[in-house]
C-alpha positions, -999 to 999 in steps of 0.1 A, spaced: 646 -779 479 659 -801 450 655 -841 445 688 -848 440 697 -876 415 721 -907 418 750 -903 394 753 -928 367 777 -952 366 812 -937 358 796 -899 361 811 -876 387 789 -869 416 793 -830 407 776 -837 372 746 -855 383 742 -828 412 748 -798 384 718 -813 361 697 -817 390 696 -784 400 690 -773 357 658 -792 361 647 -778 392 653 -743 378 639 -748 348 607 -766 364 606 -729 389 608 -709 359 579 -729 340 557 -726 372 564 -687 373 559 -679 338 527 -703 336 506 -691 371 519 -655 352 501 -664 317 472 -676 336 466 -650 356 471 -622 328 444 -641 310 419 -639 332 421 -600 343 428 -594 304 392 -611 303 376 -594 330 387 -562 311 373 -571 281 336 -577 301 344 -538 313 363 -548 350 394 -532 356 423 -545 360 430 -532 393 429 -564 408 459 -576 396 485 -580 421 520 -565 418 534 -597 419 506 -619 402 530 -653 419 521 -644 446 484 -647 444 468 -669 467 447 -689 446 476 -692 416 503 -710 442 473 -741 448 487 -752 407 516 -775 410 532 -771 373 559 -797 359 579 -796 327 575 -831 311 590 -846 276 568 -851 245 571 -888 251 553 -885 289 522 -867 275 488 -884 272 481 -893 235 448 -878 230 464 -842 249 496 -850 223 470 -853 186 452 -822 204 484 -799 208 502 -813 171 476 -795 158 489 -763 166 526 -770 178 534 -791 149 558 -773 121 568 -747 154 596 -741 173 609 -741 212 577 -765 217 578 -774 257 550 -794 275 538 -789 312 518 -805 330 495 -790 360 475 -806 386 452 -782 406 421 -791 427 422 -829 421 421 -820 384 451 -827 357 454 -802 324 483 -799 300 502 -765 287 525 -762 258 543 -729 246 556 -727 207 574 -701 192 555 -691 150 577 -693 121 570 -650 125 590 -655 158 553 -651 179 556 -673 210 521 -685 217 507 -708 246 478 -732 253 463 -757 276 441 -785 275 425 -814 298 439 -852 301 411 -859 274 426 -837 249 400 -807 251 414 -777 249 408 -753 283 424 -722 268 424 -714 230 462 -703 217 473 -669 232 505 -649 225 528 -657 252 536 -629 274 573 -639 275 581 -633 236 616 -643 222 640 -611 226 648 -609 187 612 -599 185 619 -562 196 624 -552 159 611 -567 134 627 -576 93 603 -546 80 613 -521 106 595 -506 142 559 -518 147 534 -486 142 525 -468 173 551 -488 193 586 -471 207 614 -493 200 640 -493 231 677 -484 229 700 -510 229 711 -522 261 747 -510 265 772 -534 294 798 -521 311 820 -547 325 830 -537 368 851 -544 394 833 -569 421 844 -537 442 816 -513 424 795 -538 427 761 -534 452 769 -558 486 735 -568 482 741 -580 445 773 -601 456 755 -616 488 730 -625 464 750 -640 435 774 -658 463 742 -678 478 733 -689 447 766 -705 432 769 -714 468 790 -749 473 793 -747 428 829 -741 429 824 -709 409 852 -687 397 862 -667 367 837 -642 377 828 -615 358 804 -585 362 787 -564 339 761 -534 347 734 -521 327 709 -493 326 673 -503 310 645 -478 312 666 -454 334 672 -489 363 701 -501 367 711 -539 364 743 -565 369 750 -594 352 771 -618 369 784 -647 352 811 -674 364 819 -710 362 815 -737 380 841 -766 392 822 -788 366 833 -761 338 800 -749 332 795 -711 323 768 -692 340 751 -659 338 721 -645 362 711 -611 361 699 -589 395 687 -556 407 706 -534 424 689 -547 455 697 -583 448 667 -589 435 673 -619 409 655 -604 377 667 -632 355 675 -665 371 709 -683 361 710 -697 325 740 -714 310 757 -690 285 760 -697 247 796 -697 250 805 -727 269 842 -733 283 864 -760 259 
């Protein structure tokens, strides 16, 4: 559930109820990708100490002790100054900076993800006094343009095909994927739908994307099951 927000004065109540839900799914997606990070972290540890890894859950969100974090996205501006002079230090002169803050057990750290000037996204998190908890550590969500790099494939690493869309009927599309898709633009007004179908590593995907009555352009991407696999961004392309 969302914490809807009042519109301001002279702005429709569609607008103010749009950018609520944005923040809401971007704070989901920080929580995901952060309890994700964290988690990686530690098994990648206990490997290094000669565990296993086999403790890792298939779905590490869903770990029990992970869901006890509550994680928030916050603005530059509502970070503690001593966490803020810690984290220039290494965000400073970067890219895509973001700031999150997490209260687990009583206790209140800070995150922020950066992306290099070699396109490296990195990650790190500190206390409320501005010691850091977790030296920098490549993200494991790196930016897509990544995949290849300016001087060609990385040694000892395949580079995949290009993903190839083929734009479908809503009638070839999986009931499970159009159940899916209508629940989530549910009571958005979306129309001008369109659906395109993929095929990474031999799985097959769909795009959907549509807009909404406030004439913003969508895109989510699911499994064939309905699985959401990428949850809805706005496109590049917005309507005029």
């Amino acid at each position: 559930m969302h914490k809807s927000r009042r519109p301001k004065k002279g702005e429709p109540a569609a607008v103010a109820e749009a950018d609520s839900l944005r923040r809401s799914r971007e704070t989901l997606i920080a929580q995901r990708e952060t309890i994700i990070e964290q988690i990686t972290q530690i098994h990648l540890r206990q490997v290094a100490l000669g565990g296993t890894a086999a403790g890792v859950p298939a779905n590490p969100v869903e770990d029990k002790t992970a869901g006890e974090a509550q994680i928030v996205l916050i603005a530059a501006k509502d970070v503690p100054t001593p966490v803020i002079q810690t984290l220039n230090k290494f965000t400073r002169g970067n890219s895509e900076v973001q700031y999150r803050r997490q209260t687990q057990g009583g206790k209140v750290s800070y995150l922020s993800h950066y992306v290099t000037a070699d396109n490296k996204r990195y990650w790190l998190q500190v206390d409320d006094a501005g010691k850091i908890i977790r030296d920098p550590a490549l993200s494991i969500h790196q930016p897509k343009a990544e995949a290849v790099s300016a001087g060609g494939k990385e040694p000892g690493v395949k580079t995949p095909d290009p993903v190839k869309y083929t734009k479908v009927e809503s009638k070839d599309v999986p009931n499970a994927v159009v159940m899916a898709v209508s629940k989530q633009a549910d009571k958005q007004g979306a129309h001008d739908w369109e659906f395109l179908k993929s095929v990474r590593e031999g799985k097959t995907f769909y795009s959907v994307l549509y807009t909404t009555k406030d004439n913003k352009r969508y895109e989510t991407r699911f499994d064939e099951k309905g699985g959401v696999v990428e949850p809805a961004q706005l496109t590049k392309e917005q309507p005029k």
